[in-house]
C-alpha positions as CSV (number, residue, x, y, z in Angstrom):
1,X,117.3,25.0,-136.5
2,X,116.6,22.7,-133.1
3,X,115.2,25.3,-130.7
4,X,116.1,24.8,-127.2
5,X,113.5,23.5,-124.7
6,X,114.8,25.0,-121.8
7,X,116.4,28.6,-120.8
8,X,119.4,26.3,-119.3
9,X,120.4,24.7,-122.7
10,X,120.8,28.0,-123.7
11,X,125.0,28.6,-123.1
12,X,124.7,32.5,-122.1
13,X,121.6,31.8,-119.5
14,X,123.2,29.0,-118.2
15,X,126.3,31.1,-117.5
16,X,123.9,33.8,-116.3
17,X,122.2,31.5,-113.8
18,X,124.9,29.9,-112.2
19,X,126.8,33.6,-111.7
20,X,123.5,34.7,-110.0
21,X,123.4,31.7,-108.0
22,X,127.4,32.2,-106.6
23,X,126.7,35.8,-105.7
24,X,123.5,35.1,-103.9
25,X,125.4,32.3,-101.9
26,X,128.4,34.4,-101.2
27,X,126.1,38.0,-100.5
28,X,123.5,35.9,-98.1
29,X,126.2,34.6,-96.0
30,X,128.1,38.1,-95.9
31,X,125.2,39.7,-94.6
32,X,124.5,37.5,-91.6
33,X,128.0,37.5,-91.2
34,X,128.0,41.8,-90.9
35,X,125.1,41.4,-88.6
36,X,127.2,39.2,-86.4
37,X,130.6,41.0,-86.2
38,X,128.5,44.7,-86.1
39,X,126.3,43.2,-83.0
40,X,129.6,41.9,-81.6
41,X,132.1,45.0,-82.1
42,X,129.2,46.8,-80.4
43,X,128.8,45.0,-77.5
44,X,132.2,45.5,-76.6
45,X,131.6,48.4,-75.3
46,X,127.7,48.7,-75.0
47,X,124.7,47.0,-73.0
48,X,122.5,44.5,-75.6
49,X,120.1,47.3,-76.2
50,X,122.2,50.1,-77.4
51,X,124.0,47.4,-79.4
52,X,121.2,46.0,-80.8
53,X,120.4,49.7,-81.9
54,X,123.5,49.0,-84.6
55,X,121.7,46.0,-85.8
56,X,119.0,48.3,-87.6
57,X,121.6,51.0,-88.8
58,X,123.5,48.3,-90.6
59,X,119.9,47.9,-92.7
60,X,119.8,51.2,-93.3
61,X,123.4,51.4,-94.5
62,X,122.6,48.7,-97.1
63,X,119.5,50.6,-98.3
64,X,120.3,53.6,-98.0
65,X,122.1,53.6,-101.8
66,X,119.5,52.1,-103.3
67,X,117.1,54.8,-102.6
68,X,119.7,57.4,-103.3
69,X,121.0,55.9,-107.0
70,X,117.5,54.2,-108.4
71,X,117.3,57.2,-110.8
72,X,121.0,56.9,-111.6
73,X,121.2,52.7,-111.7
74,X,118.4,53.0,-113.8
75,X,119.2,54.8,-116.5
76,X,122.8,53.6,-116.6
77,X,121.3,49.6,-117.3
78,X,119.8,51.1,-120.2
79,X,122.0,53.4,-121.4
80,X,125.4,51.3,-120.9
81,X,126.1,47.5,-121.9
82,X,124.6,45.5,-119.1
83,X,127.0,42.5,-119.0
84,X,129.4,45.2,-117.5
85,X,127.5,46.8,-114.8
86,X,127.1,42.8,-113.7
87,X,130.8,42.6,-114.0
88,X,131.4,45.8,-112.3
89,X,129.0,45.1,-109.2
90,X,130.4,41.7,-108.8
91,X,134.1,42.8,-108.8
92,X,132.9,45.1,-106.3
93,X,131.4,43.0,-104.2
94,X,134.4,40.9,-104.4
95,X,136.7,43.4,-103.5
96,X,134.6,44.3,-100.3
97,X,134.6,40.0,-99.7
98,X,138.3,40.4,-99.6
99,X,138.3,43.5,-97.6
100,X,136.3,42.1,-94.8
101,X,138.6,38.4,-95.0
102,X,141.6,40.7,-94.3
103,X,140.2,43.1,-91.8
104,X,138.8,40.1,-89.8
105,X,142.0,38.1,-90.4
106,X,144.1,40.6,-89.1
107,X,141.8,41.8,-85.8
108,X,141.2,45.3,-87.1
109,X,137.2,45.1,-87.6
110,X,135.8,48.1,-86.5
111,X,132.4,49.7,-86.9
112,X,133.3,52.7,-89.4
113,X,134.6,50.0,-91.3
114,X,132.1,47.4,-91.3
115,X,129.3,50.2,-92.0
116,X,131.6,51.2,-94.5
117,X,132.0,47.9,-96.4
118,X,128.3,47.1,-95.8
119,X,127.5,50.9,-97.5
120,X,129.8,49.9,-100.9
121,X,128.1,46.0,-100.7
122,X,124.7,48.8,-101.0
123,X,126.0,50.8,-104.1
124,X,126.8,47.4,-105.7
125,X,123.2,46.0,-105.4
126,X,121.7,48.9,-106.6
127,X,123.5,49.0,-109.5
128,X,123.3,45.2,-110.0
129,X,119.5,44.8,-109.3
130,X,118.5,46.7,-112.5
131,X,120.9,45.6,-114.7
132,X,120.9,42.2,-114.0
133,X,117.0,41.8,-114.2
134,X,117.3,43.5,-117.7
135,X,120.3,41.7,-118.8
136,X,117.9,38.1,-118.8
137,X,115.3,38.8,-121.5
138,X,118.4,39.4,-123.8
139,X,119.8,35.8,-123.3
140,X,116.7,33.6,-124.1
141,X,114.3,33.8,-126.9
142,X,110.8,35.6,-125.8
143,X,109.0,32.8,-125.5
144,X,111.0,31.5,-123.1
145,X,111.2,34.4,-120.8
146,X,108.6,33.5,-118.1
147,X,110.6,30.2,-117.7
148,X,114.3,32.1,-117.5
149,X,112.6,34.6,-114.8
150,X,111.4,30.9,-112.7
151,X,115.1,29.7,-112.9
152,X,116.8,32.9,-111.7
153,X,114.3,32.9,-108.7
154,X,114.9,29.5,-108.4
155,X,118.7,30.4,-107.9
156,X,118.1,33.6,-105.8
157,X,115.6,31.4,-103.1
158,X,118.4,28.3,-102.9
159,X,121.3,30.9,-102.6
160,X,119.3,32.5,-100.3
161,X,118.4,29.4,-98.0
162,X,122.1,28.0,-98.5
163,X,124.0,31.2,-97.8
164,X,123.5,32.3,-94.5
165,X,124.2,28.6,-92.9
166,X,126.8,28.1,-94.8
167,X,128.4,31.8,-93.7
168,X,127.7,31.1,-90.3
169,X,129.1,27.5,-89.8
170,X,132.5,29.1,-92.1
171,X,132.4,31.6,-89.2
172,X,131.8,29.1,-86.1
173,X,134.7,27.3,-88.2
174,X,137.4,30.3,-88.5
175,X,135.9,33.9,-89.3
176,X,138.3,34.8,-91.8
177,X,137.3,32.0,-93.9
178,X,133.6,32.6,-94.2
179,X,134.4,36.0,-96.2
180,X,137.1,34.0,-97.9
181,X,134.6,31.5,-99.1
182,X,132.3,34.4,-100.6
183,X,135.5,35.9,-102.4
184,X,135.9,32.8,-104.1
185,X,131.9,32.5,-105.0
186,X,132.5,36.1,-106.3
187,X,135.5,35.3,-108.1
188,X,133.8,32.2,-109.6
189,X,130.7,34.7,-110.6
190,X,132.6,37.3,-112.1
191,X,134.5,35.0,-114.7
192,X,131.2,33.6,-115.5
193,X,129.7,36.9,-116.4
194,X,132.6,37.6,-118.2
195,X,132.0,34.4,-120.4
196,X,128.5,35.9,-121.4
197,X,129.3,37.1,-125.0
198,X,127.4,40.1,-126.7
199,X,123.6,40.1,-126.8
200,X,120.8,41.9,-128.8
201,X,120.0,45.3,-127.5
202,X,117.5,48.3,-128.6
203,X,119.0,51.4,-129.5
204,X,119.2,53.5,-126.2
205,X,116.4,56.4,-125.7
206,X,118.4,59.4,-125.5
207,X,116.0,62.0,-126.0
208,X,115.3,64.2,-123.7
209,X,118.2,65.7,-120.6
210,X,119.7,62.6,-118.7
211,X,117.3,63.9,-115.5
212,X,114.0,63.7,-117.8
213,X,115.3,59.8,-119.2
214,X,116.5,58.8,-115.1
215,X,112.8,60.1,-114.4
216,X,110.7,58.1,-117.3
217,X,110.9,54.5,-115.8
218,X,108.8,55.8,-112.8
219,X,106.8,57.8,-115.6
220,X,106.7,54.2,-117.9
221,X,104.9,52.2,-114.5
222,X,102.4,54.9,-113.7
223,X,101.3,55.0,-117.6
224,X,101.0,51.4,-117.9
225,X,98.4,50.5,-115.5
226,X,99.0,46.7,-116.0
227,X,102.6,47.1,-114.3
228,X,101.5,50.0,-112.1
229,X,99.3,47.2,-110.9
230,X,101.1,44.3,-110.6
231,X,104.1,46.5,-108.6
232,X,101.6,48.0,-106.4
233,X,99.8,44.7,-105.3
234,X,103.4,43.6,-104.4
235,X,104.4,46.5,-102.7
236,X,101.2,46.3,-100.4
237,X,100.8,42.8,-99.7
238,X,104.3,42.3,-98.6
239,X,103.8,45.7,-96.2
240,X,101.0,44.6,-94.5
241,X,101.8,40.8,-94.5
242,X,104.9,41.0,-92.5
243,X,104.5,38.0,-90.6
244,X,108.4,37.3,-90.7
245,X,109.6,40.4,-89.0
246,X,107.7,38.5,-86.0
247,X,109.3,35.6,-86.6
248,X,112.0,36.1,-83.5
249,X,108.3,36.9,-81.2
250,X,106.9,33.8,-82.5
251,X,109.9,31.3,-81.8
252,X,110.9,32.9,-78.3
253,X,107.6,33.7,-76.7
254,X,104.4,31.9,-79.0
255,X,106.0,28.8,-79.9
256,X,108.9,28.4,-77.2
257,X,111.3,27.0,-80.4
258,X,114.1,28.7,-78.8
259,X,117.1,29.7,-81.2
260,X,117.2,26.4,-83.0
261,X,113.1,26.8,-84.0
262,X,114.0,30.3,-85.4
263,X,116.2,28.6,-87.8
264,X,113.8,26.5,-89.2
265,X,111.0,29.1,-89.1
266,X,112.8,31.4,-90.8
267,X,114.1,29.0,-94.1
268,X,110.8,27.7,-94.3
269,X,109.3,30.5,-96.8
270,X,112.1,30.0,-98.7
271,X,111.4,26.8,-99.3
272,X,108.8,26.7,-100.3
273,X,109.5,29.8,-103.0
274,X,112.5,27.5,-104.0
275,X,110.5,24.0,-104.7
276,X,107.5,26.4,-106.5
277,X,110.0,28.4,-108.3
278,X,111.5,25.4,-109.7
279,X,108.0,23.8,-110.5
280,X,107.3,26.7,-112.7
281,X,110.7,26.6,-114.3
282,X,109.6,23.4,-115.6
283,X,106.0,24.0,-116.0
284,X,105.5,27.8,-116.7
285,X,101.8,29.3,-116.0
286,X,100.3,29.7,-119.4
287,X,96.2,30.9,-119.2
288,X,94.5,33.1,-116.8
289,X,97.7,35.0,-115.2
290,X,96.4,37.8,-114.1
291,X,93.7,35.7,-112.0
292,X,96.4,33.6,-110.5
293,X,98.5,36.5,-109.4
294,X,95.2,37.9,-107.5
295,X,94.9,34.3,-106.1
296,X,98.6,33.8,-105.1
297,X,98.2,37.4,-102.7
298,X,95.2,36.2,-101.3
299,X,96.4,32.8,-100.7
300,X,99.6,34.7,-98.8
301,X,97.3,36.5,-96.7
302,X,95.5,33.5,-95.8
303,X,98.4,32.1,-94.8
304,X,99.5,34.8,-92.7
305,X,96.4,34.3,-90.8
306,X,96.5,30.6,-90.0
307,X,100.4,31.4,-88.9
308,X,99.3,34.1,-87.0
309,X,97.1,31.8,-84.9
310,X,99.6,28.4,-85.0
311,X,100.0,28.8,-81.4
312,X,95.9,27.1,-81.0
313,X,96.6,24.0,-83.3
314,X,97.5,20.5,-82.0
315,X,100.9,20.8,-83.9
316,X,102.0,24.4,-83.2
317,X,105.5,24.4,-85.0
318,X,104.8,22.0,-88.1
319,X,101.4,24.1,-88.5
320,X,103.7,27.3,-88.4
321,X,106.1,25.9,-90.5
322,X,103.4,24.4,-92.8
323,X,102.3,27.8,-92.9
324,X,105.1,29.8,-94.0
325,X,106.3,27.6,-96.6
326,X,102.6,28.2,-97.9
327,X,103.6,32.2,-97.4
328,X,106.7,31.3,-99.7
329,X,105.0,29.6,-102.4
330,X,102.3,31.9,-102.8
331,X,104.8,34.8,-102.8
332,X,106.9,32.9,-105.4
333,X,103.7,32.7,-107.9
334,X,103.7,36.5,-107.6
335,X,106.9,37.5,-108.1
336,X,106.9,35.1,-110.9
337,X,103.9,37.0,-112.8
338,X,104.8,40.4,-111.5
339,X,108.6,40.2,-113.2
340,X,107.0,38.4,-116.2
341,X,104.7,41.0,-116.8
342,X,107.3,43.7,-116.0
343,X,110.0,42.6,-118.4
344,X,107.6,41.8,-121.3
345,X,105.5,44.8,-121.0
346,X,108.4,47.1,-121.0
347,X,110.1,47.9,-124.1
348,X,114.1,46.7,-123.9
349,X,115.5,50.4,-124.2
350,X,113.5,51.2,-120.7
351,X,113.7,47.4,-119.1
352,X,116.3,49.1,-116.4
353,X,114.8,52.3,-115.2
354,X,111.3,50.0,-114.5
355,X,113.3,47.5,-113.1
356,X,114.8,50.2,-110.7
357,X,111.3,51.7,-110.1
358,X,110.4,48.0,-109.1
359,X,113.5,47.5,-106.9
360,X,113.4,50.0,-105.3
361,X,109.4,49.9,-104.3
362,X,110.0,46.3,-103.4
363,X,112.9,46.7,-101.1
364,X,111.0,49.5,-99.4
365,X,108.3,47.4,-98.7
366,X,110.4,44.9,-97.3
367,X,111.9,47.5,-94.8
368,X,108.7,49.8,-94.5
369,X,106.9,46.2,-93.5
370,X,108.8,45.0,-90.7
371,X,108.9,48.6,-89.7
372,X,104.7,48.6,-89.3
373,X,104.7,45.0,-88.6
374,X,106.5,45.9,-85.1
375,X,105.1,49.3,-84.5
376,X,101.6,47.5,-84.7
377,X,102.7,44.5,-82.6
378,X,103.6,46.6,-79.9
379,X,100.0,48.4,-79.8
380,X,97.8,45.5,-80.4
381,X,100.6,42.2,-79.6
382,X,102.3,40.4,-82.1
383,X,99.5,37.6,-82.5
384,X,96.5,40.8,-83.1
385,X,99.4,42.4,-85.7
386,X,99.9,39.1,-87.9
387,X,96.2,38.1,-87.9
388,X,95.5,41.6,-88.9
389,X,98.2,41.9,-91.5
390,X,97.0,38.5,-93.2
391,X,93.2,40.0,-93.2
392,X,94.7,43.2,-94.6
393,X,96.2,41.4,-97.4
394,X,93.2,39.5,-98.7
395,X,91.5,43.0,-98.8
396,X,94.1,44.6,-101.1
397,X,94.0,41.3,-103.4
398,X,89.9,42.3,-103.9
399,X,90.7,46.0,-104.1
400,X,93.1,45.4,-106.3
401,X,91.2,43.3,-108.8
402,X,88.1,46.3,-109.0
403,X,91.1,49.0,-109.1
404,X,93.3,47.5,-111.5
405,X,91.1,45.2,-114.2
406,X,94.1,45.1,-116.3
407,X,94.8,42.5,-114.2
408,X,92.5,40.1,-114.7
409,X,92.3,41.0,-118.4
410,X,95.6,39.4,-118.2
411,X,95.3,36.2,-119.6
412,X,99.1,35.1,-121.0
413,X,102.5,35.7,-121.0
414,X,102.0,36.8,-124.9
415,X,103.5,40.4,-125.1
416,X,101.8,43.3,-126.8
417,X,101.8,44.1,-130.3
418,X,103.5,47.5,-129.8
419,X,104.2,49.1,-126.6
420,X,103.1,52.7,-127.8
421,X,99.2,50.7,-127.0
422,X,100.3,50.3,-123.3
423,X,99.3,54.0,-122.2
424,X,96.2,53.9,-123.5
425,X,94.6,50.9,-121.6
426,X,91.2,51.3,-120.4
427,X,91.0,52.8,-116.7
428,X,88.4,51.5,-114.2
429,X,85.3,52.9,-113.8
């Protein structure tokens, strides 16, 4: 039998990937698109700043369900077949991309019902998060895993640079039509899902009440210090390295880039994550993981520094932008390793409870991040809280690699013999 040479030969990944990539198109343009309409609805009838407060509740409306189901999404991608919890999100989503197309259609977008759509677009990514990250080490062989996990970030980073221009010049265009456009992505996702026929899966753990299973994937990380690591390297580097939250600072009041500038500075992480991600598609990391992982975090801090001070260079904006397309890269490497090391490390029964420990430390690092990103820039200045975030980060990559020297033992992609060795990994001294 030929094997195939790449994840996208393979008819059930392909499908896979190109449903992942029409979701992240169509959900990255709905959420600028929210933003926009909640911002607008409030200024109706307040001044900018009590508007803008709106801005930051919509956040919290989207996030909000993640932290509240993680126990529940969890256990349900490993207890239930994950090609319909992909389905089921997606229909959901679709339905609230119809919703929103009708609402705005008809003039009847309130804010109830914005925060209300923007709370069910919530419940559908925490239950999609889990099950799709699971769902992808069942459609290609093993081997070929650390590749698949390249192209589906590959597709998340384009969708994500593609989707909120595209939303926004829909919108500019005629607003009902943007949401439109992301039913129809939807649409396209869903039926590509559906065409995903049935894959291997391990018998489901049911031992144990449903509470004691929901609780075991956070149990399964801090056993396994190797993943424990990995998340926590993650979680830390992207909360003290939150040099985008100041992103707005930098364009307005460092740089002077204006509105237009902002644009640029803020797609520029992602591509770089997109052009690395698809370089590793193609040529996966194969020796010395664990090293390059360590290396990738303190090459992200670095980075953050050198953006931090962009304002002193000849070339302010292309050394900015330079910059943070080095930030992107660097963050691509590890989230390449980190979800490589996650979904072969964990045994298939348990890949969705980890993956909803992961998602859900993850996501609140993104939020938590910009959080002490701005609390620190207004105590020291945003220049001071970016410089310091980057040194921060290149301290956690060295802690890191004393705390956690399952990391650097880390040397391939090759899975353990048996997963009941995990557990019992040597501790630091």
């Amino acid at each position: 039998m030929v094997q195939p040479v790449s994840p996208l030969s393979i008819a059930a990944f392909r499908n896979y990937w190109f449903a992942r990539f029409f979701s992240t198109i169509a959900l990255n343009g709905m959420v600028v698109i929210i933003g926009w309409q909640v911002y607008d609805v409030a200024r109706r009838t307040m001044a900018p700043r009590e508007a803008a407060v709106y801005l930051g509740l919509i956040g919290v409306a989207q996030f909000l369900p993640l932290l509240l189901l993680t126990l529940v999404t969890g256990l349900a991608a490993d207890r239930f077949d994950r090609r319909w919890i992909a389905r089921g999100t997606t229909a959901l989503e679709l339905l609230c991309a119809a919703t929103l197309a009708l609402l705005t259609w008809g003039e009847r977008e309130t804010l109830p019902a914005l925060f209300a759509v923007a709370s069910l677009l919530g419940v559908a990514r925490a239950f999609a998060a889990p099950a799709l990250q699971a769902l992808s080490p069942n459609l290609v062989p093993k081997a070929m895993l650390p590749s698949a996990i390249a192209f589906s970030s590959f597709a998340w980073q384009v969708g994500a640079i593609a989707g909120p221009p595209i939303g926004g010049y829909l919108y500019a265009i005629d607003p009902p039509l943007a949401y439109a456009a992301s039913a129809v992505l939807l649409a396209a996702s869903l039926l590509l899902l559906l065409a995903i026929g049935p894959v291997p899966r391990a018998a489901a753990d049911r031992k144990g009440s449903p509470w004691s299973q929901a609780l075991e994937g956070f149990a399964y990380v801090r056993r396994n210090r190797l993943v424990l690591g990995a998340i926590s390297l993650d979680l830390f580097a992207v909360l003290l390295g939150g040099a985008t939250a100041m992103l707005p600072i930098y364009a307005r009041d460092i740089l002077h880039s204006g509105s237009e500038g902002l644009g640029h500075l803020r797609a520029a992480p992602a591509v770089g994550a997109a052009l690395v991600a698809f370089w590793l598609g193609r040529r996966p990391l194969r020796t010395a993981i664990g090293l390059k992982l360590l290396i990738a975090v303190g090459v992200f801090g670095l980075g953050t520094i050198v953006f931090g001070l962009s304002h002193h260079s000849p070339a302010p904006m292309a050394t900015a932008l330079g910059c943070l397309a080095l930030l992107g890269a660097a963050d691509m490497v590890s989230v390449y390793v980190r979800q490589s090391l996650i979904q072969l490390y964990t045994p298939d029964e348990m890949r969705g409870r980890v993956g909803a420990a992961s998602t859900l430390f993850i996501s609140g690092s993104n939020e938590l991040g910009e959080a002490e990103s701005g609390f620190l820039a207004a105590a020291i200045g945003p220049v001071a809280a970016v410089v310091a975030g980057g040194v921060g980060t290149i301290v956690i990559a060295i802690l890191w690699a004393r705390l956690f020297p399952e990391i650097l033992r880390a040397r391939s992609f090759d899975p353990p013999k048996s997963f009941e060795e995990i557990p019992a990994q040597e501790k630091p001294a």
